[in-house]
C-alpha positions as CSV (number, residue, x, y, z in Angstrom):
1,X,199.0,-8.5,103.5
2,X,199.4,-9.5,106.9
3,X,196.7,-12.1,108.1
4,X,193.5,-11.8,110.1
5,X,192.8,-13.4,112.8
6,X,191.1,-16.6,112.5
7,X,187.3,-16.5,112.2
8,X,185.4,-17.8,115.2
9,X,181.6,-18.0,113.7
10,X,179.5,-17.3,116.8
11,X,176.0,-16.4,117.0
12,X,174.1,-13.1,116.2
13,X,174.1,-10.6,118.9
14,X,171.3,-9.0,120.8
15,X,169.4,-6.5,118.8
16,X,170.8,-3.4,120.7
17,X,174.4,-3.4,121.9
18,X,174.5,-1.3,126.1
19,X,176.4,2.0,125.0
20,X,179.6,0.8,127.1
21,X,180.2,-2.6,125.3
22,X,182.4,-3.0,122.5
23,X,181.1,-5.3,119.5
24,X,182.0,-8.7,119.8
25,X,185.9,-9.5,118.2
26,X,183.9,-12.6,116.0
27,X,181.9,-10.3,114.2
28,X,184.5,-7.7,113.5
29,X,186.2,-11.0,112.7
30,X,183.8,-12.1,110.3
31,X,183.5,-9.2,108.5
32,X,187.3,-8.7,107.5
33,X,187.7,-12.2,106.4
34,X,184.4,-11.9,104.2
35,X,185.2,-8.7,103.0
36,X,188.4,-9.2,101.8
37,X,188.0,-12.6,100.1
38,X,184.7,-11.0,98.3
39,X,187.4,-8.4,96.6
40,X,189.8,-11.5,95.9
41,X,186.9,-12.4,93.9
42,X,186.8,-9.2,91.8
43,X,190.6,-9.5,91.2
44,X,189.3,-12.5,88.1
45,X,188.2,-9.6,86.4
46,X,190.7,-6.8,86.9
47,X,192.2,-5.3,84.2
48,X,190.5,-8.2,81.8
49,X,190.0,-7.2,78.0
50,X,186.9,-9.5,78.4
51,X,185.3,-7.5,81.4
52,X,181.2,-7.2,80.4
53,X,180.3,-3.6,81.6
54,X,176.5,-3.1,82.0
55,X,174.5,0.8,83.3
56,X,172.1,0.3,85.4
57,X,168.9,2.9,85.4
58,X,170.9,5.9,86.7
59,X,173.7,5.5,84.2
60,X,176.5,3.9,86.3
61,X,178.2,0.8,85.2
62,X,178.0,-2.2,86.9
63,X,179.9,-5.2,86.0
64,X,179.9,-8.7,86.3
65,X,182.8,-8.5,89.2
66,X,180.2,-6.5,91.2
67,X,177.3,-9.4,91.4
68,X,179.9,-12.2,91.8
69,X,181.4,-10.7,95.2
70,X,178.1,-9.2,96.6
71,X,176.5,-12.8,96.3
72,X,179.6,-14.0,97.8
73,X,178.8,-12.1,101.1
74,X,175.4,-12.5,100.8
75,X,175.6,-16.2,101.0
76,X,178.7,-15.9,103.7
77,X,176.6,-13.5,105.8
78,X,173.4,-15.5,105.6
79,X,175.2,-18.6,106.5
80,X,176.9,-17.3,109.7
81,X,173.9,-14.6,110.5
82,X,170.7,-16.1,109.2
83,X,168.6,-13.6,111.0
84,X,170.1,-10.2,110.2
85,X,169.3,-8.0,107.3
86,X,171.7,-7.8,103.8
87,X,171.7,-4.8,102.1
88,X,173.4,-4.7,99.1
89,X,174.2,-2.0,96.2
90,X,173.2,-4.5,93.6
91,X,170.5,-6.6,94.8
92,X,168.6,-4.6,97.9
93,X,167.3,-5.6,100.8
94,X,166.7,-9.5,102.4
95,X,165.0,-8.3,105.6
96,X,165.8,-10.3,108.9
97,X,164.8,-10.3,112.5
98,X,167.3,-8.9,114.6
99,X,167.9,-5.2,114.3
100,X,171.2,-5.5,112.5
101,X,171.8,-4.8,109.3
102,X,174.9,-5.9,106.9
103,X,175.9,-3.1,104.2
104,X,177.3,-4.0,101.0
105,X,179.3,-2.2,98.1
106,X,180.9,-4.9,96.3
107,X,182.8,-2.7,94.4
108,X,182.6,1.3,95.4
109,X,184.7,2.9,92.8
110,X,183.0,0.4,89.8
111,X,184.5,3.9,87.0
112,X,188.4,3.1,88.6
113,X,187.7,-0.7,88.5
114,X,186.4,-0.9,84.7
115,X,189.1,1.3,83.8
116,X,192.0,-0.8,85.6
117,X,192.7,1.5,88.2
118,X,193.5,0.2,91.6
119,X,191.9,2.5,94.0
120,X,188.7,0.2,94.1
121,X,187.7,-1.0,96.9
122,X,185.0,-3.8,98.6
123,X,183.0,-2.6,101.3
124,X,181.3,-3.8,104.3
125,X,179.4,-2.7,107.3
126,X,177.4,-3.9,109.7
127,X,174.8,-1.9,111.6
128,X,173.0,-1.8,114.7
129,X,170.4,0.0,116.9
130,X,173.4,2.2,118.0
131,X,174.6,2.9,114.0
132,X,177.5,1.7,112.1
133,X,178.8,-1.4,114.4
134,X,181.7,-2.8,112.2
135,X,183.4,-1.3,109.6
136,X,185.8,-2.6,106.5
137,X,187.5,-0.8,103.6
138,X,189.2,-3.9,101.3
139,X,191.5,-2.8,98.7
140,X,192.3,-5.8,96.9
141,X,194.5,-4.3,94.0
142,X,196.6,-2.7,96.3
143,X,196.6,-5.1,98.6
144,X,195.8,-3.4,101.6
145,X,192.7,-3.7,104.3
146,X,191.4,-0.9,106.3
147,X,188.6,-1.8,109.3
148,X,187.0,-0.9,112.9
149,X,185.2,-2.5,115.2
150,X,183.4,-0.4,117.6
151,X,185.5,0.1,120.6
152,X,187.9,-2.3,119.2
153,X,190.7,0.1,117.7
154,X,191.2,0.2,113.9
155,X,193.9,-1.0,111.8
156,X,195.6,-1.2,108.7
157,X,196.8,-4.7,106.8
158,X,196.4,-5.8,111.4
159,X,198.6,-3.0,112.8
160,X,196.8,-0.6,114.4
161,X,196.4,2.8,113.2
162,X,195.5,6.2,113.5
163,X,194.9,9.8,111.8
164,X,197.6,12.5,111.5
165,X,197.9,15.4,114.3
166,X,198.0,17.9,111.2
167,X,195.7,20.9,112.5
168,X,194.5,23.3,110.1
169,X,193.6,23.6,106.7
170,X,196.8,24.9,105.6
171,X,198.9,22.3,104.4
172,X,196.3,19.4,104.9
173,X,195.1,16.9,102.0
174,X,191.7,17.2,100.9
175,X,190.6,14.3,99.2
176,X,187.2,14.1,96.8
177,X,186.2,11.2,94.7
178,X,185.7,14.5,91.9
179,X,185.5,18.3,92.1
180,X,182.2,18.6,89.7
181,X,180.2,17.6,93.0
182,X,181.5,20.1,95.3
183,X,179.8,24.0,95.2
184,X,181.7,26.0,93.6
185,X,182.2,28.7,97.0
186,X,182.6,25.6,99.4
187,X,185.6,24.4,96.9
188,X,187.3,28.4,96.2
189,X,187.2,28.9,100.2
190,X,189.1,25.2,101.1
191,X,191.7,25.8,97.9
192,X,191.8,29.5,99.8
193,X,192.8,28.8,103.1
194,X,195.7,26.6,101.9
195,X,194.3,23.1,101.1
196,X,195.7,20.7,99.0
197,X,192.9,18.8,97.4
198,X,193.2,15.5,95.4
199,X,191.2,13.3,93.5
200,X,192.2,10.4,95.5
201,X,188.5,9.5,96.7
202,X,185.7,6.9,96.7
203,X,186.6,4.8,99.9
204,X,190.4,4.7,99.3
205,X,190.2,8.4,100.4
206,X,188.8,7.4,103.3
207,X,191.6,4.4,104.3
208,X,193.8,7.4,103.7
209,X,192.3,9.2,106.1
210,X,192.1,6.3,108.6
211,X,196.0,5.7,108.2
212,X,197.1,9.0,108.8
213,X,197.9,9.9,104.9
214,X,195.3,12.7,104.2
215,X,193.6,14.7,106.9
216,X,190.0,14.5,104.9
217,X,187.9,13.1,102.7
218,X,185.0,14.8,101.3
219,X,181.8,13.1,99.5
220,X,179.5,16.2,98.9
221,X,177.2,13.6,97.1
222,X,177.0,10.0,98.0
223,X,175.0,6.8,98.7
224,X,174.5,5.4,101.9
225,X,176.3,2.1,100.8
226,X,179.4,4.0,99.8
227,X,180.1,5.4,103.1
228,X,178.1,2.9,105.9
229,X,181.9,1.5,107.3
230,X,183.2,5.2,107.6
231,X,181.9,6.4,110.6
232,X,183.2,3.8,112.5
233,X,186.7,3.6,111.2
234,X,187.2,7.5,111.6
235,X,186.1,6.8,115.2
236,X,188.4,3.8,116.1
237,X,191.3,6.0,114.1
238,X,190.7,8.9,116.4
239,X,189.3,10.7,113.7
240,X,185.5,12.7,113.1
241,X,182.6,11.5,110.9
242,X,179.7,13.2,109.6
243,X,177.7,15.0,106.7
244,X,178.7,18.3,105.2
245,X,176.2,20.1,107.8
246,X,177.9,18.7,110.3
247,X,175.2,16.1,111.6
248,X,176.4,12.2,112.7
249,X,173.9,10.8,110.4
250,X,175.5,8.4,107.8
251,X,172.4,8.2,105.4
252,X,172.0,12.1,105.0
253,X,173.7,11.7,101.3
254,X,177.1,13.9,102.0
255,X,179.8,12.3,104.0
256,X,183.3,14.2,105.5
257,X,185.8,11.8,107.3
258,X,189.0,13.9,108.6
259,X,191.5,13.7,111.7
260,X,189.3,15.9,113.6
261,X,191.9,18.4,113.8
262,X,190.6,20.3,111.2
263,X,186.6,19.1,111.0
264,X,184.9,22.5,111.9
265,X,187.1,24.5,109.7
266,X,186.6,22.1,106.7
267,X,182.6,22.5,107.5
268,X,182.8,26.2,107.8
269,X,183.8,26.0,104.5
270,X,180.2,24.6,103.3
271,X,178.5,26.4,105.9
272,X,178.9,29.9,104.4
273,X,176.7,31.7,102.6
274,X,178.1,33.5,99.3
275,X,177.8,36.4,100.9
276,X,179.7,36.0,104.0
């Protein structure tokens, strides 16, 4: 993996960034560095016999791996960023002062990582009064490192990089973190007008997207931690974020990332009514 760039630890930013000013490089900065040494961290526990899987109240496991590199961006956040807010899958919310907030999934895809599977990934975000500021999808088992600073381009391992020109649903990849969330009519009419849909989902769908491997990713269900970075990264990759209704906001529970290309006729495909 190629290297960041080196981390110049600056202050917080006002509370509300003016509409035409990119986020400041040091934060974007920041958040790559953080993010990708928190999934280093999960990398002692990879594929381990000894790996201590835990459910938590809804059922979903959590693992030792998970704690370990959310505290570790907790405490690198607070340190650089005393004032802003942490919210984090595992522990909630520290509330700060200064109308950002930092998004954590220390491990979104916890099933792929229990099971040795490398499409894990760490994720990171940071939000202001505008929305989703900074974005980062780390893949540590494979290696790689999506993110997106707004107005500051997105990029792949530090090259930049971009979504495919693929238009229409014929031909494209769909990808889906799991087919028992989608509606049953919303899946028959993608599969119908040609799709090719793959269980290559969580964020890793999403870095797929970003790069220009896969024209969407679809998350019929979801969290708001598991998809805060995406909006963002589809942006700065020339791509289209938002819900399954087709609304920008990133905390509505459904999230669909694509090249643009082929957004409205991916929605269409929700939109209908059984009838139609």
């Amino acid at each position: 993996m190629k290297d960041t760039k080196t981390l110049s630890r600056g202050q917080p930013a006002a509370d509300e960034d003016p509409p035409d000013v990119a986020i400041a490089q040091e934060v974007v900065d920041f958040a790559v560095d953080a993010a990708q040494r928190a999934g280093q961290v999960t990398l002692q526990w990879y594929q381990q016999r000894s790996l201590a899987v835990s459910a938590k109240s809804d059922g979903s496991p959590v693992t030792e791996a998970d704690y370990a590199a959310e505290r570790l961006l907790r405490s690198e956040i607070s340190a650089v960023y005393p004032d802003d807010t942490i919210w984090g899958e595992e522990e909630g919310v520290w509330a700060g002062r200064t109308g950002r907030t930092w998004v954590i999934d220390p491990i979104d895809g916890t099933k792929a990582f229990v099971q040795g599977v490398p499409l894990y990934a760490t994720l990171l975000a940071m939000v202001d009064g505008r929305g989703p500021a900074v974005g980062v999808i780390a893949l540590p088992a494979l290696d790689e490192c999506v993110w997106a600073g707004r107005g500051r381009g997105a990029y792949w391992n530090g090259v930049s990089c971009r979504v495919s020109d693929h238009a229409g649903l014929e031909g494209s990849y769909v990808c889906t973190s799991g087919l028992t969330y989608w509606p049953e009519p919303a899946l028959e009419r993608v599969r119908a007008a040609g799709a090719r849909v793959r269980t290559w989902g969580d964020a890793y769908g999403y870095a797929l997207v970003a790069t220009g491997r896969a024209e969407a990713m679809v998350d019929p269900e979801c969290f708001d931690w598991d998809v805060a970075p995406m909006s963002v990264i589809m942006a700065e990759a020339g791509g289209r974020f938002s819900d399954v209704t087709g609304s920008n906001d990133w905390r509505s529970g459904s999230a669909v990332g694509t090249n643009e290309l082929i957004h409205e006729d991916l929605l269409a495909c929700f939109s209908q009514t059984p009838s139609d």
